[in-house]
Biopython code that builds the backbone (N, CA, C, O; Angstrom):
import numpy as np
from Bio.PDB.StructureBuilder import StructureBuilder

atoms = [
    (1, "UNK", "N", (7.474, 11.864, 8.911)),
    (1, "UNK", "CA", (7.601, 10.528, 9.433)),
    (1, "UNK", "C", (7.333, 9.526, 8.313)),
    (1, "UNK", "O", (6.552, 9.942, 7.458)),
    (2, "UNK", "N", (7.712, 8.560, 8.173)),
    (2, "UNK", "CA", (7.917, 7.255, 7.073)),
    (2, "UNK", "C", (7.407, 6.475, 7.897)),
    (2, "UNK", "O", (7.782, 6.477, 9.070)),
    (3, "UNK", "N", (6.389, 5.601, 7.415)),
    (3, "UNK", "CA", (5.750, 4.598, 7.965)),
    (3, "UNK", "C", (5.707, 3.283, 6.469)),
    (3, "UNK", "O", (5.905, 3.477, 5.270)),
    (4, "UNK", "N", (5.475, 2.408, 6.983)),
    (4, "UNK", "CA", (5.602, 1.012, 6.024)),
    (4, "UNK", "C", (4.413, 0.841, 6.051)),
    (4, "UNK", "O", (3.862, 1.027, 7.136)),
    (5, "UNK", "N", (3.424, 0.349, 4.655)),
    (5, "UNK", "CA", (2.292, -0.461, 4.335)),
    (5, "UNK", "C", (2.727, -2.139, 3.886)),
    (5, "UNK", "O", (3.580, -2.450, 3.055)),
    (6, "UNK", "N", (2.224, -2.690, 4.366)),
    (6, "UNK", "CA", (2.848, -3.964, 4.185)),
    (6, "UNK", "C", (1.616, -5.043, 3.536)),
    (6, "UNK", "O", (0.436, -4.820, 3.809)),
    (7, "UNK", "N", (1.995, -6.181, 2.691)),
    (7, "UNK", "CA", (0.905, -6.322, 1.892)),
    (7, "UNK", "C", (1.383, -6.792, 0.671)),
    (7, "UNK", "O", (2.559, -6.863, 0.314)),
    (8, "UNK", "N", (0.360, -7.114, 0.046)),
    (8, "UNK", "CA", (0.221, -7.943, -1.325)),
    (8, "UNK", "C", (0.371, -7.086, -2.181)),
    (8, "UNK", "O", (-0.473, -6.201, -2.047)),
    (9, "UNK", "N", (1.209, -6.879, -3.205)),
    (9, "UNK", "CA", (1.400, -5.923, -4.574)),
    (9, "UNK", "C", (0.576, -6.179, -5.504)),
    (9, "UNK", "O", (1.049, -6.853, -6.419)),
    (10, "UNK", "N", (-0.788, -5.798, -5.624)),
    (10, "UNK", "CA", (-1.454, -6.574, -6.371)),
    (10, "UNK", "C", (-1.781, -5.700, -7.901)),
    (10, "UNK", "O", (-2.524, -6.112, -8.791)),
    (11, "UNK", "N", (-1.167, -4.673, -7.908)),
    (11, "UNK", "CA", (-1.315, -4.039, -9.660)),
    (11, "UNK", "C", (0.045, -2.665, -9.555)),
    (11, "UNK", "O", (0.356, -2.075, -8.521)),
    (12, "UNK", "N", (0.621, -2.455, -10.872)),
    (12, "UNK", "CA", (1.398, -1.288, -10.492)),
    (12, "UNK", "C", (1.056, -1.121, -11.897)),
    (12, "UNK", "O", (1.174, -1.960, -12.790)),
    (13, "UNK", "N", (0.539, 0.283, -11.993)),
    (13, "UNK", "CA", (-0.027, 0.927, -12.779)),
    (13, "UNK", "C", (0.407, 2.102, -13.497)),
    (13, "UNK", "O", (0.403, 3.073, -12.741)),
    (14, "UNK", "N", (0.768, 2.376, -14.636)),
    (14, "UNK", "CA", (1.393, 3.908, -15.003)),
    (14, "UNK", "C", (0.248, 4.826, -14.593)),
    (14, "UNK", "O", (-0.822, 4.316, -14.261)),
    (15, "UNK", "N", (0.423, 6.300, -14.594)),
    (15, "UNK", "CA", (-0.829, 6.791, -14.445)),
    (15, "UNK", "C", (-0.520, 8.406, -15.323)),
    (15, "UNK", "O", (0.644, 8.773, -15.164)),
    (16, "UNK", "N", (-1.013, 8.956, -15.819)),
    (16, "UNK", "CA", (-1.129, 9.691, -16.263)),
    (16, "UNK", "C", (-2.324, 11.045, -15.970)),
    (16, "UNK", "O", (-3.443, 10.774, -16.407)),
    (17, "UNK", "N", (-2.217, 12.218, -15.398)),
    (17, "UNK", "CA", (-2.724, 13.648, -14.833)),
    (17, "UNK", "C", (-2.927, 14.517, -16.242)),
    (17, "UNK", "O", (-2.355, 14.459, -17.330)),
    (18, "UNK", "N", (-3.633, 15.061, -15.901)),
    (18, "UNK", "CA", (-3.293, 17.189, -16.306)),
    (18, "UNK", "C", (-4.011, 17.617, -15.160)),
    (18, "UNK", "O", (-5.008, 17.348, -14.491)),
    (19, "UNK", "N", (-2.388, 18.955, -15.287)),
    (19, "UNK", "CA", (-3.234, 19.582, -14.333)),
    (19, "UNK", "C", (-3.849, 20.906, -14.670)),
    (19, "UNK", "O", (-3.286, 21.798, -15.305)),
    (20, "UNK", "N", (-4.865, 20.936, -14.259)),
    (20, "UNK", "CA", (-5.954, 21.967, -15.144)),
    (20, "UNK", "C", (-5.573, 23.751, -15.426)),
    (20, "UNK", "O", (-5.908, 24.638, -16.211)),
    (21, "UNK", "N", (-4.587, 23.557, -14.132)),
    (21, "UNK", "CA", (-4.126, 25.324, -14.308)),
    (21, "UNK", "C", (-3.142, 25.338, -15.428)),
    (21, "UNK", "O", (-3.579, 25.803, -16.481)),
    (22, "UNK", "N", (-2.317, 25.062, -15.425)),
    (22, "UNK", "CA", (-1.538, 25.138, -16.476)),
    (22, "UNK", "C", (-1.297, 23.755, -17.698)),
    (22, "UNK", "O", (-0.271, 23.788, -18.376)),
    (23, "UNK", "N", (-2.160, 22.760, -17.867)),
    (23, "UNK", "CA", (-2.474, 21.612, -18.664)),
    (23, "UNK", "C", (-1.630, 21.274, -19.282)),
    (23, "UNK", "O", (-1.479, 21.265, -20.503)),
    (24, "UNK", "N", (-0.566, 20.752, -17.917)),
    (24, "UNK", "CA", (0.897, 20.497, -18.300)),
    (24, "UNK", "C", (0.242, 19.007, -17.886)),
    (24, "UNK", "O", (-0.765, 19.117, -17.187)),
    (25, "UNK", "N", (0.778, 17.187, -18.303)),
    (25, "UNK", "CA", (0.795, 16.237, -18.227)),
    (25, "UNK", "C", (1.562, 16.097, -17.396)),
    (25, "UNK", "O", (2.631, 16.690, -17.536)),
    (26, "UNK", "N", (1.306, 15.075, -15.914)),
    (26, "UNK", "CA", (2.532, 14.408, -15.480)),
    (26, "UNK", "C", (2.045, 13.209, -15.048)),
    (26, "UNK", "O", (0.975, 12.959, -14.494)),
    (27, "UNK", "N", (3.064, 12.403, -15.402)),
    (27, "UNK", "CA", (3.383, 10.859, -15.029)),
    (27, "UNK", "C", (3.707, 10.050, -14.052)),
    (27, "UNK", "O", (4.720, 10.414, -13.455)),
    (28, "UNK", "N", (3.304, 9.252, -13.733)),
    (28, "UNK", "CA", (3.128, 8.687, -12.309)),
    (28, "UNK", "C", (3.212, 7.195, -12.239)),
    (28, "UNK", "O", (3.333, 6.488, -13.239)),
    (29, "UNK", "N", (3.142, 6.742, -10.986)),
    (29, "UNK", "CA", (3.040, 5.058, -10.856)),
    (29, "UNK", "C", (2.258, 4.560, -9.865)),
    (29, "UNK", "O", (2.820, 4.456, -8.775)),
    (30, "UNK", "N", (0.750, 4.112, -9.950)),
    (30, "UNK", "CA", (0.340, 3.768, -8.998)),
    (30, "UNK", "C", (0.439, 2.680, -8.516)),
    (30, "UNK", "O", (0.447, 1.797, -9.373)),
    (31, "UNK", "N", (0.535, 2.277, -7.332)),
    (31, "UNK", "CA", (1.025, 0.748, -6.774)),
    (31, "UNK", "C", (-0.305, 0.558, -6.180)),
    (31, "UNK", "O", (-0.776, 1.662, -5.905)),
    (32, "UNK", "N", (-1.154, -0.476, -5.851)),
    (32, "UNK", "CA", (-2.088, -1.244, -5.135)),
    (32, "UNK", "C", (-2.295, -2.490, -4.254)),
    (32, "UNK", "O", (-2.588, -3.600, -4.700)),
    (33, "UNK", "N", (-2.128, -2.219, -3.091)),
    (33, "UNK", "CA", (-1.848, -2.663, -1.945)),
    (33, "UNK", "C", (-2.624, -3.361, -1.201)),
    (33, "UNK", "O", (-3.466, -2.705, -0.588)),
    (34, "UNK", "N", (-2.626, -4.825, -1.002)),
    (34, "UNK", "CA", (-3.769, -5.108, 0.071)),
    (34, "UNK", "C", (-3.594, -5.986, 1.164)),
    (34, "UNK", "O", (-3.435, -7.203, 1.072)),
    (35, "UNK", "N", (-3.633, -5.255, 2.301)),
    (35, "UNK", "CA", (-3.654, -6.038, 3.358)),
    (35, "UNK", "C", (-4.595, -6.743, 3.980)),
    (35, "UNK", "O", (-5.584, -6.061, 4.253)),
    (36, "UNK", "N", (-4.657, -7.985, 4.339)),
    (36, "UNK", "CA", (-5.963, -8.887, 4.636)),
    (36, "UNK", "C", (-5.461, -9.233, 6.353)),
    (36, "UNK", "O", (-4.490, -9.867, 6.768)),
    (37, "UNK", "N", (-6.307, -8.692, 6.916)),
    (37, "UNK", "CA", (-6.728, -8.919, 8.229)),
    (37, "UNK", "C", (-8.139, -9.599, 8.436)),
    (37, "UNK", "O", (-8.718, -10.017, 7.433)),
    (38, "UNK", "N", (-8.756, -9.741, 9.740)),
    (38, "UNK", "CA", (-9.318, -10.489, 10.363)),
    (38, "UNK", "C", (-10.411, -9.525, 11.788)),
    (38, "UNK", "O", (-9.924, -8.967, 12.772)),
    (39, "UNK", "N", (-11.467, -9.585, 11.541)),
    (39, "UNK", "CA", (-12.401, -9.143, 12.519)),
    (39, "UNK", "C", (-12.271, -9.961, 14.025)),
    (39, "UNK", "O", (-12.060, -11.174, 14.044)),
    (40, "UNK", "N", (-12.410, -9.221, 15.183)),
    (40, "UNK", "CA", (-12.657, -10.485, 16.331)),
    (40, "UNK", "C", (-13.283, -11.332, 16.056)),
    (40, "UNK", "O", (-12.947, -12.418, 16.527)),
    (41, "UNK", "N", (-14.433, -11.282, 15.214)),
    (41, "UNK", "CA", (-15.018, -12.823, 15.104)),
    (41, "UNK", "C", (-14.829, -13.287, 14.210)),
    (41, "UNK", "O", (-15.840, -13.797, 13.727)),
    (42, "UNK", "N", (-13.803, -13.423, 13.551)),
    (42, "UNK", "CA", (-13.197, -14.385, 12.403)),
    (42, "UNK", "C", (-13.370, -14.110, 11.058)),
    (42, "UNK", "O", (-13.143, -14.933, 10.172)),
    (43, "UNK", "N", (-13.911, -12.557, 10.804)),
    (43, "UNK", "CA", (-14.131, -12.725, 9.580)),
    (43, "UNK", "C", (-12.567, -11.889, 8.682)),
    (43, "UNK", "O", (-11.610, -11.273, 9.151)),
    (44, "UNK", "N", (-12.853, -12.170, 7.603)),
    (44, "UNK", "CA", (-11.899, -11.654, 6.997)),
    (44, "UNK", "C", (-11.975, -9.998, 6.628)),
    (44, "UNK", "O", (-13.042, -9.407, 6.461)),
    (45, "UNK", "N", (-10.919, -9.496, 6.552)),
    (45, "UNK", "CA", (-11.280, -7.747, 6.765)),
    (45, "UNK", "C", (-10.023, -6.930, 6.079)),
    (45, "UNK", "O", (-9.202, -6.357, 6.796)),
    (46, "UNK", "N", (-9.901, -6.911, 4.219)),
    (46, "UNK", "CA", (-9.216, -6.418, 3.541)),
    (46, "UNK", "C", (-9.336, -5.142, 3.629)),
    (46, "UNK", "O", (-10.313, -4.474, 3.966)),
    (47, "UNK", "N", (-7.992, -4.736, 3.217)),
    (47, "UNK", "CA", (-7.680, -3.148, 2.975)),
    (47, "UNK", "C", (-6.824, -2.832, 2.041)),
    (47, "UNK", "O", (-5.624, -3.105, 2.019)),
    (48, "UNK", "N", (-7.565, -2.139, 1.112)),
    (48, "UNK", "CA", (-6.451, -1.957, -0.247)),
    (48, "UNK", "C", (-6.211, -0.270, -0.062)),
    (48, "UNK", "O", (-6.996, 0.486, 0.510)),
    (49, "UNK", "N", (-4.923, 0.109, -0.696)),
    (49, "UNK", "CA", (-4.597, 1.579, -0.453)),
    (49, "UNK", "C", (-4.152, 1.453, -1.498)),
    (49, "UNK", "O", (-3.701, 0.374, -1.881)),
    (50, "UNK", "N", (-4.169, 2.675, -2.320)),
    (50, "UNK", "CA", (-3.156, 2.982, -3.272)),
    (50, "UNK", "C", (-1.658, 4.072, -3.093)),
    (50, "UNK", "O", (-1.729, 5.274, -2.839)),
    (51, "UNK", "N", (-0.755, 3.529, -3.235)),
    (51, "UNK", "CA", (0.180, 4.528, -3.109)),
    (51, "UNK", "C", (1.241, 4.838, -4.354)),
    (51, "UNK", "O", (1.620, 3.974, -5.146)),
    (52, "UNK", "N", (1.568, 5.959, -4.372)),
    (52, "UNK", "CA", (1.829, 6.793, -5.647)),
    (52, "UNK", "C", (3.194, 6.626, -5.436)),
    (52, "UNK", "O", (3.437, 6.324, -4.267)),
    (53, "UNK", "N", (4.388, 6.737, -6.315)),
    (53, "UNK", "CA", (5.200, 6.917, -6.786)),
    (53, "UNK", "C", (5.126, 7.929, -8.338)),
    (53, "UNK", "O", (4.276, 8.274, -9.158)),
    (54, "UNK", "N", (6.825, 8.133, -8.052)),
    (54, "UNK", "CA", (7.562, 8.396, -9.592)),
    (54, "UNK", "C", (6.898, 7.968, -10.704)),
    (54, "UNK", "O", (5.821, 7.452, -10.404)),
    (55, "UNK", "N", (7.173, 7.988, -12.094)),
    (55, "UNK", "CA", (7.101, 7.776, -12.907)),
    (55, "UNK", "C", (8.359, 6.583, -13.365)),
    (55, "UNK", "O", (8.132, 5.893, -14.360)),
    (56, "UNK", "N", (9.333, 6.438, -12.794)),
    (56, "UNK", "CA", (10.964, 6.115, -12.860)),
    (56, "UNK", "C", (10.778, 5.182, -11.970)),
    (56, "UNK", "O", (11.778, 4.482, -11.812)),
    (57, "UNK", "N", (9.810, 4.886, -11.280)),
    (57, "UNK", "CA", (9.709, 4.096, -10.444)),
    (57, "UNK", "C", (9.177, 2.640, -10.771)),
    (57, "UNK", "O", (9.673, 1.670, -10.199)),
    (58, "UNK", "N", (8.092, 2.495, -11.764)),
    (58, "UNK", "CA", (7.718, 1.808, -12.590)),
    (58, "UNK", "C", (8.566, 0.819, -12.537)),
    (58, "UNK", "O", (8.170, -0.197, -11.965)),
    (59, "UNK", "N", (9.802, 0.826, -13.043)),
    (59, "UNK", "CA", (10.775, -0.397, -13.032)),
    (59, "UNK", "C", (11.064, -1.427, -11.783)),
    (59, "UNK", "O", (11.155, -2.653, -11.827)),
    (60, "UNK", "N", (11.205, -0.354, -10.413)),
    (60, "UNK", "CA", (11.298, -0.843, -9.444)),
    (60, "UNK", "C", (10.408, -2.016, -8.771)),
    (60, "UNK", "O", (10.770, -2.873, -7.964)),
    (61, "UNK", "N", (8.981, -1.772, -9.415)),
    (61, "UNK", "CA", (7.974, -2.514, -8.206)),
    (61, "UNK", "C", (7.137, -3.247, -9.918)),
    (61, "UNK", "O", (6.112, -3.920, -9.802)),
    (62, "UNK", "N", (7.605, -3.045, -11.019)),
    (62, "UNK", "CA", (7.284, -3.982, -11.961)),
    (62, "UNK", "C", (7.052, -5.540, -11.555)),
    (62, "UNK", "O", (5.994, -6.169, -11.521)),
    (63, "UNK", "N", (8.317, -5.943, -11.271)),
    (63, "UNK", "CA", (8.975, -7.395, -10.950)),
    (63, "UNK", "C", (8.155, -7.682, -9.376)),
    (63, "UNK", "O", (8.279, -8.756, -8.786)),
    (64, "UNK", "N", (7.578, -6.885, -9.006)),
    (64, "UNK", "CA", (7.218, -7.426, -7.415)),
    (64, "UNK", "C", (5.957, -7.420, -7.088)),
    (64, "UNK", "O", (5.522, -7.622, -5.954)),
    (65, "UNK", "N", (5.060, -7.095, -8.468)),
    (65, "UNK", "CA", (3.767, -7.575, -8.462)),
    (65, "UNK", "C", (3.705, -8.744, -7.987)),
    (65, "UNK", "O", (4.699, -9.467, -8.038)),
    (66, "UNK", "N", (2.421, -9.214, -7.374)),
    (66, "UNK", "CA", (1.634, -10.327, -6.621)),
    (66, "UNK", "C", (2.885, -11.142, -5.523)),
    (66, "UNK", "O", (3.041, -12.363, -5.505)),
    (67, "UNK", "N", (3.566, -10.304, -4.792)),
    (67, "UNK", "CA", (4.399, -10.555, -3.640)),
    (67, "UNK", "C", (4.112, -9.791, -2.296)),
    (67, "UNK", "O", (3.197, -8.985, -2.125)),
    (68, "UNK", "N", (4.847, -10.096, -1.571)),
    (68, "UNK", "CA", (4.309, -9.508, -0.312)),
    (68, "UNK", "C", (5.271, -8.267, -0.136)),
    (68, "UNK", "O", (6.371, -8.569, 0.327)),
    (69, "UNK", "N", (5.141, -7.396, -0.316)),
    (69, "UNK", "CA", (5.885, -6.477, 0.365)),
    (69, "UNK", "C", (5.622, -5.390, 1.162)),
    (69, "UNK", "O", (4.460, -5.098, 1.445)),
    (70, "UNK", "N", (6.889, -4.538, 1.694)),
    (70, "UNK", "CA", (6.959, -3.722, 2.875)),
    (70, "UNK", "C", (7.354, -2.455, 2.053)),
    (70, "UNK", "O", (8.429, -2.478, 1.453)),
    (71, "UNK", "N", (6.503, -1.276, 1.982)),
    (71, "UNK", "CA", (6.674, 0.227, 1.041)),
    (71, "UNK", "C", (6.586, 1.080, 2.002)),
    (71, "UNK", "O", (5.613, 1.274, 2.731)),
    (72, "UNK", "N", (7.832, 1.718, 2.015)),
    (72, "UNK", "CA", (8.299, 2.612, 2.910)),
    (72, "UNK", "C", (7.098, 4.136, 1.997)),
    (72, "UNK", "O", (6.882, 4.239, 0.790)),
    (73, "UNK", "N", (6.595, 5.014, 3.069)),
    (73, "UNK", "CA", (5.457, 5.882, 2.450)),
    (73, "UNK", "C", (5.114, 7.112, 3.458)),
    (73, "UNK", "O", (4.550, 7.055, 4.550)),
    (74, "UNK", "N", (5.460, 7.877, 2.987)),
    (74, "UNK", "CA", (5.026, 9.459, 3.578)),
    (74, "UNK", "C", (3.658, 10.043, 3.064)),
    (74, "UNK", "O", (3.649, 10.299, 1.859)),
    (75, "UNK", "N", (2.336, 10.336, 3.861)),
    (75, "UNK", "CA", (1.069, 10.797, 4.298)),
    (75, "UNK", "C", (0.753, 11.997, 3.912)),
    (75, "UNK", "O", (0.487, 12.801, 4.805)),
    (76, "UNK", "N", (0.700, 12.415, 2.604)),
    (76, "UNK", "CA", (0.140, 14.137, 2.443)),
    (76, "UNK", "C", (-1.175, 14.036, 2.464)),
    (76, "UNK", "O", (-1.866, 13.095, 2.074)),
    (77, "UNK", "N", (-1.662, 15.563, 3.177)),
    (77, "UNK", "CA", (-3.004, 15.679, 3.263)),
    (77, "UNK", "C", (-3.207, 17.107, 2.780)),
    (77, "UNK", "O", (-2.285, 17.920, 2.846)),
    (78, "UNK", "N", (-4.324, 17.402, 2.328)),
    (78, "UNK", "CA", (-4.390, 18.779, 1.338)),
    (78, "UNK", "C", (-6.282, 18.800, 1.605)),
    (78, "UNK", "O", (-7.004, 18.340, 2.490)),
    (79, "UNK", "N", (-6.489, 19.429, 0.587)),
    (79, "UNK", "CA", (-8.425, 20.085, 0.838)),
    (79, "UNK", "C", (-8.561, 19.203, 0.128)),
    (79, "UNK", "O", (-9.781, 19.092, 0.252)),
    (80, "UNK", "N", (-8.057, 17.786, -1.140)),
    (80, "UNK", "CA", (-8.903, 16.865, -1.456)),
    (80, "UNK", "C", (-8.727, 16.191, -0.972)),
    (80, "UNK", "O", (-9.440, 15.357, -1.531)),
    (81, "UNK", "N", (-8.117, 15.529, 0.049)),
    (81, "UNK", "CA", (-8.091, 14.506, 0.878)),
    (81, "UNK", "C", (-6.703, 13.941, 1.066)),
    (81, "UNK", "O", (-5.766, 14.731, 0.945)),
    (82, "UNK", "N", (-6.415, 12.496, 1.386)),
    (82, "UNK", "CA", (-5.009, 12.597, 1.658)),
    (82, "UNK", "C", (-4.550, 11.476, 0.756)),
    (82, "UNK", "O", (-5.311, 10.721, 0.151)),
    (83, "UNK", "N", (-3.293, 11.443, 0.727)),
    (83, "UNK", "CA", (-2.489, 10.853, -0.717)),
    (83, "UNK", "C", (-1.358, 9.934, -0.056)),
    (83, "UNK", "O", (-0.626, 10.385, 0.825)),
    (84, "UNK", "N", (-1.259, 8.714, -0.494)),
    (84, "UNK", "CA", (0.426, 8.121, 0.492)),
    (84, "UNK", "C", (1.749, 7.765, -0.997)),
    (84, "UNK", "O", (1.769, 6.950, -1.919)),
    (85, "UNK", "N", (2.565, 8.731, -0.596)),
    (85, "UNK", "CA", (3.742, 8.660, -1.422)),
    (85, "UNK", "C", (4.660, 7.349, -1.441)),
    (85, "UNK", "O", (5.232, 7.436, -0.355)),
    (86, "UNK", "N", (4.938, 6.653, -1.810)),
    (86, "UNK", "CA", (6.570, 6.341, -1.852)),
    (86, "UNK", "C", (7.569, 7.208, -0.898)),
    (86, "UNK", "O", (7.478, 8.427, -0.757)),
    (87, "UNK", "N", (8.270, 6.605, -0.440)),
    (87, "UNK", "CA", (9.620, 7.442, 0.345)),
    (87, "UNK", "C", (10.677, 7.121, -0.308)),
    (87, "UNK", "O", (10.687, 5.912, -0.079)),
    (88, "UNK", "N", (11.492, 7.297, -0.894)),
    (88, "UNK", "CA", (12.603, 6.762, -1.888)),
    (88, "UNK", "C", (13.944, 6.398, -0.868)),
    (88, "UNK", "O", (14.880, 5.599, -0.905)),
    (89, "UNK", "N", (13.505, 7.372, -0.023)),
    (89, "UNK", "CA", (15.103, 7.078, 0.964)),
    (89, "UNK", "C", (15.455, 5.776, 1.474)),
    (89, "UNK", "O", (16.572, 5.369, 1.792)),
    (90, "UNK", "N", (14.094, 5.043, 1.514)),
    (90, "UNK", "CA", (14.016, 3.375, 2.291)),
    (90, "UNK", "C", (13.907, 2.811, 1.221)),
    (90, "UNK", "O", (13.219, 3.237, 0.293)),
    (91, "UNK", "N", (14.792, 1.431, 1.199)),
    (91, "UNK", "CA", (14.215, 0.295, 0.098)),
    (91, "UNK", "C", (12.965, -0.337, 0.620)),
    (91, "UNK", "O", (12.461, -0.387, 1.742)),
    (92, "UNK", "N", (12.589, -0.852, -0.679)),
    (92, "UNK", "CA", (10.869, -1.594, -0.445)),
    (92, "UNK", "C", (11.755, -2.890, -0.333)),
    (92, "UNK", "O", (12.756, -3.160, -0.998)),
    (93, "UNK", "N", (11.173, -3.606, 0.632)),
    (93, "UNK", "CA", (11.145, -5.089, 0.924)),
    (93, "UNK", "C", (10.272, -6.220, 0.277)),
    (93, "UNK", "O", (9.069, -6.407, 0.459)),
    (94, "UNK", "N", (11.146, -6.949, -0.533)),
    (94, "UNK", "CA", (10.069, -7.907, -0.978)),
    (94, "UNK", "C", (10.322, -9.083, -0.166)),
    (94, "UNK", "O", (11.466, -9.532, -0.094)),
    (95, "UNK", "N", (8.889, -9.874, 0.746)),
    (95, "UNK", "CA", (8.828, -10.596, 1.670)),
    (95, "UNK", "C", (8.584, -12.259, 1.121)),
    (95, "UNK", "O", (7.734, -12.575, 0.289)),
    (96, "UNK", "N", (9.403, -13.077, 1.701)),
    (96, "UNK", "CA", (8.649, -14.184, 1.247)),
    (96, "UNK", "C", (7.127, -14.733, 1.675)),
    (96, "UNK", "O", (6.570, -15.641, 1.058)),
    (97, "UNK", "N", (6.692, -14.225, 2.526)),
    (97, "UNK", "CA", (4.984, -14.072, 3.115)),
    (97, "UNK", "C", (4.667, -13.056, 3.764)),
    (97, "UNK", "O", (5.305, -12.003, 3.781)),
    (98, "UNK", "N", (3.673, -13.286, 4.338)),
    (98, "UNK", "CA", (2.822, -12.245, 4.644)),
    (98, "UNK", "C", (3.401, -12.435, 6.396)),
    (98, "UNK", "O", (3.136, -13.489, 6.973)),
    (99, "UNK", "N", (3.931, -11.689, 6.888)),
    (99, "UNK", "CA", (4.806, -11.135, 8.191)),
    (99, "UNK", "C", (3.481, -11.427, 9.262)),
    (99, "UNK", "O", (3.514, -11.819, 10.428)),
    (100, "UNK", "N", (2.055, -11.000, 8.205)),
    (100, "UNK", "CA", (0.839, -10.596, 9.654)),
    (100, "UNK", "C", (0.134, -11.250, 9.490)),
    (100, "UNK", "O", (-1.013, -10.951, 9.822)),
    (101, "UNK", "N", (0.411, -12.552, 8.868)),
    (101, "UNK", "CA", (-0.845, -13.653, 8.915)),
    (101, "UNK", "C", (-1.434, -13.780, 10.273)),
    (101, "UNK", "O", (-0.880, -13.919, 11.364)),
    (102, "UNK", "N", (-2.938, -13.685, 9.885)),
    (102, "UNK", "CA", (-3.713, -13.666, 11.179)),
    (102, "UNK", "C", (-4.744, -14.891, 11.151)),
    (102, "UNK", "O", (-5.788, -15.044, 11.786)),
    (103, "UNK", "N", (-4.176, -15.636, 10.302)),
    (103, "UNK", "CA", (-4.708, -16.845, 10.196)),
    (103, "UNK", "C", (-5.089, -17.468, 11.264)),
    (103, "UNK", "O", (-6.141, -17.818, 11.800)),
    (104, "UNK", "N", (-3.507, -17.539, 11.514)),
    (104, "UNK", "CA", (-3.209, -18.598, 12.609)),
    (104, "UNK", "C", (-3.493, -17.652, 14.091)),
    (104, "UNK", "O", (-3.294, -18.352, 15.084)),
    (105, "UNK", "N", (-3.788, -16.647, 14.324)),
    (105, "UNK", "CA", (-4.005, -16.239, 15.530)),
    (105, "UNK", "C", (-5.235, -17.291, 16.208)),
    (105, "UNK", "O", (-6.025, -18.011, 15.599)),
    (106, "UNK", "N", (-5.100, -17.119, 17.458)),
    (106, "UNK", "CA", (-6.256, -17.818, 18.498)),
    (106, "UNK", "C", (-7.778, -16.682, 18.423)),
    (106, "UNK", "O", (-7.108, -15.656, 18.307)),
    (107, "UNK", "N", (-8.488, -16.429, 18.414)),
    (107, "UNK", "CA", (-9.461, -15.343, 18.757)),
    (107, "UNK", "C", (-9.732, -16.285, 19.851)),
    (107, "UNK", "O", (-9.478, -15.673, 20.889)),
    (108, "UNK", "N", (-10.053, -17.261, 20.075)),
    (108, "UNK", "CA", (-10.998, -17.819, 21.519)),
    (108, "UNK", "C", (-10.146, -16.931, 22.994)),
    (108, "UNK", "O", (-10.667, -16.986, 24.108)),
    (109, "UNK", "N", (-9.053, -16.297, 22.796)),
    (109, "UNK", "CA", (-8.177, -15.943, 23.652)),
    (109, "UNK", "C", (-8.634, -14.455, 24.144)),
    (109, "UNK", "O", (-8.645, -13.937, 25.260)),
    (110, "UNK", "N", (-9.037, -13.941, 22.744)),
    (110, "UNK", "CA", (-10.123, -12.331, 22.992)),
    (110, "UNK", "C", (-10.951, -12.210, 23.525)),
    (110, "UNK", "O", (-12.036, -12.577, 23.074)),
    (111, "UNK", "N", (-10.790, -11.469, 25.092)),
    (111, "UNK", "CA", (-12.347, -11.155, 25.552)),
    (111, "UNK", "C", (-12.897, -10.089, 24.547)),
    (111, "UNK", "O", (-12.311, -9.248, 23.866)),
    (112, "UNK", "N", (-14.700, -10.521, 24.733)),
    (112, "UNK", "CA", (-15.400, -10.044, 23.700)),
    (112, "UNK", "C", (-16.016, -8.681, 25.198)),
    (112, "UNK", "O", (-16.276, -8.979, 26.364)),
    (113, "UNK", "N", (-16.067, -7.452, 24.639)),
    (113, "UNK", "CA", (-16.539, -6.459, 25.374)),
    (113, "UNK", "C", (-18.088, -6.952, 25.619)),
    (113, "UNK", "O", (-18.700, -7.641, 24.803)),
    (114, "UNK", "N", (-18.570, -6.540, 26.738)),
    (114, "UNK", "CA", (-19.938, -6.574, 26.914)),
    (114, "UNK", "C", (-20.809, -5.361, 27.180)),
    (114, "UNK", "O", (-22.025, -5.493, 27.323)),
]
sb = StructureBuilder()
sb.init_structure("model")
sb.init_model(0)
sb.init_chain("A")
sb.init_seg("    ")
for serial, (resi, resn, name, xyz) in enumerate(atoms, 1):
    if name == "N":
        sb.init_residue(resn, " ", resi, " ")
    sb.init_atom(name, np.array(xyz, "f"), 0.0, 1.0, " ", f" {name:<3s}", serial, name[0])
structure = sb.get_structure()
């Protein structure tokens, strides 16, 4: 399943591995992502993810640092924990804002649980 992280492009990073069994190098692109939401009671409530790409990819999301965009991303999970890919099959969307501003939401409208 392909799911979208949506959000501020806020670093795209080369990245560079070995991997220890056979201490072959591979190359990578990390992208850094942050979505800024909002607590019921108004506070502000960021979430940064990192998600991995290609190496070849680099070019793609160069130019779209500090924009808003939509990164199409497939969920591996393994014994160190879990990793979110790039999906190549979907284009990434670069947004002119932020789609989930929660700025402007009402909270006085939220019942508060008791």
């Amino acid at each position: 399943m392909t799911a979208h992280f949506i959000g501020r492009l806020l670093e795209v990073r080369p990245v560079e591995t070995k991997d220890n069994k056979t201490d072959k190098i591979k190359y990578s692109t990390e992208l850094t992502v942050m979505f800024e939401g909002i607590t019921e009671d108004g506070y502000l409530k960021p979430s940064v993810e990192s998600i991995y790409a290609d190496e070849e990819d680099y070019d793609v999301f160069k130019d779209k640092k500090g924009s808003y965009v939509a990164i199409p991303y497939n969920l591996s999970v393994n014994q160190w924990g879990q990793k979110y890919y790039y999906d190549k099959a979907m284009p990434v969307l670069e947004l002119a804002n932020n789609p989930l501003d929660y700025s402007k939401f009402d909270r006085s409208k939220v019942k508060k649980s008791s």
